[in-house]
Structures are given as structure tokens and as C-alpha cells.
LOBA-271689 format. One line per 10 residues: number of its first residue (from 0); their letters; for each residue y, x, z of C-alpha. Coordinates in pm, whole numbers. Each point is the difference from the previous one (the first is absolute). Example, Ala and Ser with C-alpha at 12.3 -4.5 7.8 and 13.67 -1.06 7.14 Angstrom:
! residues 2
0) AS) -450:1230:780  344:137:-66
END
This chain:
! residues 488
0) XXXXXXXXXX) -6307:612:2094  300:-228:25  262:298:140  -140:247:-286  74:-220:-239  354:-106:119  66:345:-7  -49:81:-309  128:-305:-113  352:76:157
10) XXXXXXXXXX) -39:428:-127  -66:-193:-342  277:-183:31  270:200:160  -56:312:-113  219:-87:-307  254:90:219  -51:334:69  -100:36:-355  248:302:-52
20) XXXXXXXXXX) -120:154:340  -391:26:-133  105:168:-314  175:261:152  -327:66:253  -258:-29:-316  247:248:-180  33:257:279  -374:-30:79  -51:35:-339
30) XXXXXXXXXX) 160:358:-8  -159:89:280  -368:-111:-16  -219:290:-192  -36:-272:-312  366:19:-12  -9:400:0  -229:-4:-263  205:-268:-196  318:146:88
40) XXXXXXXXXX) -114:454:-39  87:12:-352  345:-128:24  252:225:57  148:16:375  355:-109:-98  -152:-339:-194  -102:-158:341  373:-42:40  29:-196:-308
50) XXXXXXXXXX) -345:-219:130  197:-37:321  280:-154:-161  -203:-226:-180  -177:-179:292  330:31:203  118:-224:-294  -278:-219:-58  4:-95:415  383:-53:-60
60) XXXXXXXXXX) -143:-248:-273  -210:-167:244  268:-2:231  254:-234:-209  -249:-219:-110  -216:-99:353  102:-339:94  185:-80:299  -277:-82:282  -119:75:368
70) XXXXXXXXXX) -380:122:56  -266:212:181  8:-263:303  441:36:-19  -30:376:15  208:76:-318  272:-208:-194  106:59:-337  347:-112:-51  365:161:-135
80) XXXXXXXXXX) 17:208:299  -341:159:-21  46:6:-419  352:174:49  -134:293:213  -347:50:-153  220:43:-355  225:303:219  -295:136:106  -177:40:-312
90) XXXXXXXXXX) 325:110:-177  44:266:253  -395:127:-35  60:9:-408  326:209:48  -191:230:243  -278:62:-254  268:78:-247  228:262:256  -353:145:62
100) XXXXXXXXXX) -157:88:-362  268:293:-36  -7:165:342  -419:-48:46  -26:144:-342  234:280:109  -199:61:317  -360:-48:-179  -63:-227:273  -88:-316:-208
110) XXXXXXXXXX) -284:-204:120  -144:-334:-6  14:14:417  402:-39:-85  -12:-302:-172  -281:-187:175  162:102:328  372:-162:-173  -246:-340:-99  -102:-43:294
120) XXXXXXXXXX) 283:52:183  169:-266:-200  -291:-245:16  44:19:389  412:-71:-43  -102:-338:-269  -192:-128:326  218:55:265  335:-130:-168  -260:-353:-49
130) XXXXXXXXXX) -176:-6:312  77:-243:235  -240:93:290  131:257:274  -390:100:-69  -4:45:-371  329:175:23  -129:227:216  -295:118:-249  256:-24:-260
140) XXXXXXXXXX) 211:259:175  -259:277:101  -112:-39:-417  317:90:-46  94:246:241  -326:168:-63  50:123:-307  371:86:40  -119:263:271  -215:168:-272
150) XXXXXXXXXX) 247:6:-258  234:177:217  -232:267:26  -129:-14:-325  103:360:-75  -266:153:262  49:341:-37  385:-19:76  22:52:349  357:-231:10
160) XXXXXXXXXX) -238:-296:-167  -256:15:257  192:15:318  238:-301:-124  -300:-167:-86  -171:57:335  350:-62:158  7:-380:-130  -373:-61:17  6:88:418
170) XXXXXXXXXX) 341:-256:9  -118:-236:-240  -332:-90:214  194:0:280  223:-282:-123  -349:-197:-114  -125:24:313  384:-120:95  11:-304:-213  -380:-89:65
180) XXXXXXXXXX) 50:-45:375  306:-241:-99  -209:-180:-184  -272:-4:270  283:-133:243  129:-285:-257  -409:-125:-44  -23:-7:416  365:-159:19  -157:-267:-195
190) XXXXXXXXXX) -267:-55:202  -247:128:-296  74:-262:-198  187:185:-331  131:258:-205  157:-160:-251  360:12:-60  -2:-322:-109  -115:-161:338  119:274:194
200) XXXXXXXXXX) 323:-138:91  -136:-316:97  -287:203:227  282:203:139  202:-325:121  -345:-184:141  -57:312:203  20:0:389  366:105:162  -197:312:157
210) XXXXXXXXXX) -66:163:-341  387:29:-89  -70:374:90  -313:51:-210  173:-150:-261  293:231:69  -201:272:-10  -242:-59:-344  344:-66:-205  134:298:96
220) XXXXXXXXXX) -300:222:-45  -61:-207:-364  381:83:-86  -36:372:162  -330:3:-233  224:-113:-343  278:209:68  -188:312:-3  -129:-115:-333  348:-23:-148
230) XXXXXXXXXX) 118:315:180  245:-160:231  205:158:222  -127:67:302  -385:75:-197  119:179:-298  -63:361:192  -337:23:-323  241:-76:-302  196:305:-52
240) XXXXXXXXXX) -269:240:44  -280:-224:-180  252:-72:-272  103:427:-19  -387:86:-11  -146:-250:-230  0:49:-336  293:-90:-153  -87:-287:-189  -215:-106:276
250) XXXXXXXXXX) 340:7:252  132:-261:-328  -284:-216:51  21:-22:372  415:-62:-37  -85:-282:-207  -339:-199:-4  -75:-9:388  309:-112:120  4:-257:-264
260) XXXXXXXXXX) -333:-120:113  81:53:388  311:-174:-18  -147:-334:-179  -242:-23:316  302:55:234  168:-252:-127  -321:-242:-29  -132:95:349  407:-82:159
270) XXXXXXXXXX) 83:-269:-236  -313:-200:43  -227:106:301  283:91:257  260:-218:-139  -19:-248:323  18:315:266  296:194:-191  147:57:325  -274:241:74
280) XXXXXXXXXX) 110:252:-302  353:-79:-142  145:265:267  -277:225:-44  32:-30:-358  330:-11:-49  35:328:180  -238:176:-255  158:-123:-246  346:193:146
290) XXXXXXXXXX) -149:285:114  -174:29:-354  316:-13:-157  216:229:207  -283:310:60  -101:-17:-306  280:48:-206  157:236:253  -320:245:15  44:-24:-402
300) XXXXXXXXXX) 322:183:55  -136:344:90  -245:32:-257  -55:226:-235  -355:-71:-130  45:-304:-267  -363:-172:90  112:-1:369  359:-122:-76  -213:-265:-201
310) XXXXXXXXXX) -187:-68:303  302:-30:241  164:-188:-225  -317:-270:-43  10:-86:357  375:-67:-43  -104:-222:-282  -317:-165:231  266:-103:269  198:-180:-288
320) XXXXXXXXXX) -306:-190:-119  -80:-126:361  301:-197:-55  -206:-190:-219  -288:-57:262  250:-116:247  53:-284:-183  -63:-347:156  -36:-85:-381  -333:207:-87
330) XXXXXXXXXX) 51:-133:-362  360:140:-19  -101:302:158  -268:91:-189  163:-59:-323  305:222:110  -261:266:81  -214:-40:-294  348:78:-200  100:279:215
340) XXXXXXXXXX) -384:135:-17  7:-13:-387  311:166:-22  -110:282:231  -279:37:-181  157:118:-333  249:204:187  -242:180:171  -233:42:-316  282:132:-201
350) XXXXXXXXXX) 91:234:266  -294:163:52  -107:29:-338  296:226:-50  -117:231:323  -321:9:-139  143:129:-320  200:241:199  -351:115:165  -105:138:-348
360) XXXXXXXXXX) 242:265:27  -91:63:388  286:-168:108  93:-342:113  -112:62:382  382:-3:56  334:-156:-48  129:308:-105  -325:51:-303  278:-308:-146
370) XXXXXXXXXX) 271:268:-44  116:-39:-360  -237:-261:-111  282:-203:-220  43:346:-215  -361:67:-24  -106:-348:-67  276:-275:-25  -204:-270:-30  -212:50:287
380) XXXXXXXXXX) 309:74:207  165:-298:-126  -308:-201:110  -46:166:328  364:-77:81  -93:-395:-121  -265:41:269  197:153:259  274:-264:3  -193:-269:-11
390) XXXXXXXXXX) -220:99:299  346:59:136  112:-424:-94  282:153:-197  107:-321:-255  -62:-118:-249  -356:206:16  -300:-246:78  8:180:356  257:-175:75
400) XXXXXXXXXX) -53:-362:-80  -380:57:219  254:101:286  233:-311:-87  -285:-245:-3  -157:132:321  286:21:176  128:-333:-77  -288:-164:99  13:200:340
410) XXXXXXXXXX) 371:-122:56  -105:-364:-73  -286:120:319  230:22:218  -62:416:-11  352:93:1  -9:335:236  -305:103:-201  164:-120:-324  308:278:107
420) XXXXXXXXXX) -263:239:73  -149:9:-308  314:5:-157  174:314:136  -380:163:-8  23:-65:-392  337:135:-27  -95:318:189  -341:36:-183  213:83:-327
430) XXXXXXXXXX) 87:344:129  -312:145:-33  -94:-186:-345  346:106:-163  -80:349:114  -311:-36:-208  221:-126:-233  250:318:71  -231:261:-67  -84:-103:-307
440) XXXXXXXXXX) 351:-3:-174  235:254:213  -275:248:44  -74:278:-263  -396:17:-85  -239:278:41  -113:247:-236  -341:-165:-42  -60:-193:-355  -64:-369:50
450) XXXXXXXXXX) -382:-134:-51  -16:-232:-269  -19:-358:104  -322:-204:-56  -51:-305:-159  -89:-186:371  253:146:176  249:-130:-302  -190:-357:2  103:-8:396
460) XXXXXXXXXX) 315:83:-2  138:-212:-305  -218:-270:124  165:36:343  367:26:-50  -23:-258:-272  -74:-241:259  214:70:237  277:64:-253  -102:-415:-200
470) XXXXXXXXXX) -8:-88:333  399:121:69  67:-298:-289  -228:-257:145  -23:61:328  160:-328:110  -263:-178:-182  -309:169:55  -55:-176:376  20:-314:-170
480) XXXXXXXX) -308:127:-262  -199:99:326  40:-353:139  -99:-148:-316  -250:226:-147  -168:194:251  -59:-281:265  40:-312:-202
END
């Protein structure tokens, strides 16, 4: 059988690039199967964290060494964009495990579920940020997604876990169904004849005059479909519940690995596929972007729960990194964004490491658990305050040369209302981190003895804030190592 043959020929031969990807799905079928019960029942519960870590690094292995290429019938590319993001998005599921092993532990609520549901979460982000089909992305997403909506609710018999978890399920499907009709529209703009990005601008141009509004229509329902993802303003109404009910290193994970992953097939999907028909979504986007930025860090203001100042405070951040997608230069723009996403990532890390720590004394819910933090534990409040100013772009912190970077580039755009936006939103988001920052050192602590620190939570935070604090020195140079290093 000829077609047999070619197709495991081609499986044979492409599936070197997704490599990483079938590790992670033999490892997380591996813990779940009842061969990897039995293998796995004598090992304590908190060890699957450290087996976790292992094949999170051994994928991240795979990831720096698979060549360069195009395969499955141009469905996925490997290149320094899809290399870049799959190395956040692993990063971000190894810090998770880590911020986890304390507070699970804590809560006896260790199980290999957790950690398969975290692998295969992740194996669903190393596809999408690759794929180059509005098809596979779409698989690639609900893989993804999937997962997320379990982890949320991962605690089950907290009634705050389920509901947010419910909450974002209900919205999340409808925002599939969203961006799967937008895709539906693109395919019949095209007359049938393709869904890959590649050829999709060229299918878009050959299409009849009549299907400008079709077209219309499946960009905006695609870019409706991705914002929600990202938890853009106005489709962020799931991320400050989901990310107040989840667990908390669960609410890390989600600040961190799925926007990486979302925002690499933004800025594919734009850069590539709808790059000829940018006057469809530049207005659209641009005013996401804004509204991201403005609502976001203004609803951070009133806060007083930490994890939904967090959340606020992401979408502020989201609305910055669609700077980057607005980009006529994709290449630019995702490099800015693959900075600014890396240097998120620590902050974030960092941050909640220390409100996790804070949870072991039931505390940390608030701003106010932070009262007298630098007397209690210097360190950590020293660190905190790293993180805090650097989410805030405060120089010389790493925070602000991943503001510097992306804002440049969206100057050089031609994004200079949007570049002023983002400017006097960053200067007003400071308030509410230097409040952080406030109770810590001019408020007295409570009576309550400090919980001794553990070993992850101190391998976080030093690993964190030495980052960000190296990166204060280099800063200037470290673009110039992604250019070279990371793509090539």
C-alpha cells in the first residue's frame, strides 16, 4: 500500500521533531497507566516531583538539540522562534513543580494526576508555539487548555477551586468554539483550498472581492479566540477568579507557561498567516492591546488579595506584550516578547514562591499577610521588593530593560499613542507594587512566629532575583545573546 507506506515513512522521518513532545506523552502515560502505578506505588508521593523535573529536563534536552526543519505535510516548524518559547515553557513547568512540592506536601494532596496533568499541559504548549497549521494549532490549544481547567480545580473539595475551575472551563469552550468558527471562515474564504499559515496569505489575496467580509469576520473571531487565551482585555472576565481559586502554584503556572505558549502562536498566526490582510486586525488589536493595559492595571489598584492583584496586574503586562505581535517585523517582535516573557517569568516565580511561603503560616491571601516581612525575614523581603520593582520597570532591574526593548521596538512601529499608553500605565502600576513593597518595611509584624523557609522555596527565590538582579549589569547586552544564541 503505497499511502501506508508514505506515511510512515514521513511519521519516521518527522517525528524527530516533535521528539521532546513524545517524551513528555510516554512520561505522563507512563504515570498514569496501571504498569506505571505499580512501577511508581513504592515511591514516595513527593519523589514524582523530582521524576517530573527530570523529563521536563530531558525534553528541554531534546529541545536544544532538534535540528532546524519543517514536517508533518508543513504542519509544524522547528526554528529559533518555536526553540525560544518551548525553552519558557518548560522552564515555567519545572519552577511550578518546584513552588508545588511544599504547599501539596502541606495539603497531603500529592499525586501523580498533578504532574501528568502539568506534562501534558506542557506537551500541548511545545506544539502549539511550532505549529504552523491554523488546524494543528487548534489541537495544540484544547491539549493545552484541557489540562489547565483541571489544574485549576485540582483541589476538589475546596469549594473556591471548583467554581473557578468550572468558571473558566464554561468560558474557555466558549472561546474554542469562538476561534474554531474563525478558522472555519478562513478555510471557506479560501475557497477550501488551505490552512496553512504559510500559504494563507497568498489564499487570502487569490480570494474573490465578495469574501472581504468572511475574511473580516474569521480574523476577528481567530484573534477574539487568542485573546481569550492570553487574558486580554475585553476576555479576561475568567483570570482573576480562576487565578484566586486555583491552587496557588497552579495560578504560577497559568501566569507563566500558557501565555508564553499562546503568545508564540499569536505572533506566528499575525506575523505569517494574516500578515497580507493586517488591515483586518491592527485596530482591533491595537485596541486590546490599550484596553489591556489601562483596565488592567487600574482594577489592580483596589485590590487587596495578592493572587488577584497578580492577576490584574498580568493583563496589564499581556497588553504590553501585544506590542510585540503588532509588529510588521514578526522576527523583532517575537524576540522582544520572548525577552519580556523570560523576564516575567522569573518575576512571577520569585513572587509567588514567597506567597506560597507566606501560605504556611495561613497567610499570604493578602497584601496586608506582607506586613513586616523585612523584620521577620530580610532576605525574602529584600527579594520580594527585587520582584516588585522589576514587575514595576523600575531601572536598572531586568524589568526594565524587557520594557525598554519592547517599547523601542513599538516606537520604531509607528505605535506612538500606544507606546504613551503603556508608558503612563507602567508608571501608575508602581503604586500598588511599592505598596507591596510598603508593607513590608513601614509596617510592624504580627505576633505569629515565622515558618521556616524550605530548601525550594530558597532555590526559587535566589534563583529568581539573581537573574533579574545579573541582568540589572547586563541588561544592554542580553538582546544581543538572544539574537545570537537563541535564534541563530
Amino acid at each position: 500500500m503505497p499511502f501506508a507506506q508514505a506515511l510512515w515513512e514521513s511519521l519516521a522521518r518527522d517525528s524527530r521533531l516533535v521528539t521532546p513532545v513524545i517524551l513528555l506523552w510516554l512520561a505522563g502515560t507512563l504515570m498514569l497507566w496501571p504498569l506505571g502505578s505499580l512501577l511508581l506505588k513504592r515511591m514516595p508521593k513527593d519523589r514524582w516531583a523530582f521524576f517530573t523535573v527530570a523529563i521536563l529536563l530531558l525534553s528541554g534536552w531534546f529541545v536544544i538539540n532538534t535540528p532546524n526543519a519543517i514536517g508533518f505535510a508543513d504542519m509544524f516548524r522547528v526554528d529559533g522562534v518555536t526553540k525560544g518559547f518551548q525553552i519558557l515553557c518548560i522552564a515555567a513547568g519545572i519552577l511550578t513543580v518546584a513552588l508545588g512540592r511544599q504547599q501539596l506536601g502541606a495539603l497531603k494532596e500529592h499525586s501523580v494526576e498533578y504532574y501528568s496533568l502539568i506534562i501534558f499541559s506542557i506537551s500541548g504548549m511545545l506544539l502549539l508555539v511550532g505549529a504552523t497549521d491554523l488546524v494543528s494549532i487548534y489541537f495544540a490549544v484544547e491539549l493545552m487548555a484541557l489540562c489547565v481547567y483541571i489544574l485549576v480545580g485540582y483541589l476538589r473539595t475546596q469549594e473556591r477551586a471548583v467554581e473557578a475551575s468550572i468558571k473558566y472551563f464554561l468560558l474557555g469552550a466558549f472561546s474554542s468554539g469562538i476561534l474554531l468558527f474563525g478558522i472555519s471562515l478562513i478555510f471557506a474564504a479560501t475557497g477550501g483550498t488551505t490552512t496553512n499559515l504559510e500559504r494563507l496569505g497568498q489564499a487570502i489575496a487569490l480570494a474573490p472581492g465578495n469574501q472581504d467580509l468572511l475574511v473580516f469576520s474569521g480574523v476577528l473571531m481567530v484573534l477574539i479566540g487568542f485573546a481569550f487565551k492570553v487574558a486580554a482585555v475585553p476576555f479576561h472576565m475568567w483570570s482573576p477568579d480562576a487565578y484566586e481559586g486555583a491552587p496557588t502554584p497552579v495560578t504560577a503556572f497559568m501566569s507563566m507557561a500558557p501565555k508564553a505558549a499562546a503568545l508564540a502562536a499569536f505572533i506566528r498566526i499575525f506575523g505569517t498567516g494574516f500578515n497580507g490582510v493586517a488591515e483586518n486586525w491592527i485596530a482591533p488589536l491595537s485596541f486590546i492591546a490599550a484596553a489591556s493595559m489601562i483596565l488592567g492595571n487600574i482594577a489592580a489598584f483596589k485590590q487587596q488579595s495578592i493572587k488577584r492583584m497578580l492577576a490584574y496586574s498580568s493583563i496589564g503586562h499581556v497588553g504590553y506584550m501585544l506590542l510585540g505581535v503588532l509588529a510588521m517585523d514578526s522576527q523583532a517582535g517575537a524576540q522582544a516578547v520572548w525577552f519580556y516573557m523570560m523576564t516575567y517569568l522569573f518575576m512571577q516565580a520569585g513572587a509567588f514562591a514567597i506567597v506560597i511561603y507566606l501560605q504556611g503560616a495561613n497567610e499570604g491571601e493578602r497584601i496586608e499577610d506582607f506586613k513586616g516581612l523585612a523584620k521577620r525575614r530580610p532576605l525574602l523581603a529584600f527579594a520580594m521588593m527585587v520582584f516588585m520593582l522589576s514587575l514595576a520597570g523600575i531601572p536598572p532591574l531586568l524589568g526594565f530593560f524587557s520594557k525598554f526593548y519592547l517599547f523601542r521596538l513599538a516606537i520604531i512601529e509607528g505605535y506612538i499613542t500606544l507606546t504613551v499608553i503603556a508608558l503612563l500605565t507602567s508608571a501608575a502600576a508602581a503604586y500598588y507594587y511599592l505598596n507591596v513593597v510598603a508593607q513590608m518595611y513601614f509596617k510592624e509584624p504580627g505576633e505569629a512566629a515565622p515558618p521556616p523557609v524550605c530548601i525550594c522555596t530558597k532555590a526559587i527565590v535566589a534563583l529568581c532575583s539573581a537573574v533579574l538582579l545579573v541582568g540589572t549589569a547586563f541588561g544592554p547586552w542580553i538582546m544581543d545573546w538572544v539574537g545570537k544564541i537563541v535564534w541563530g
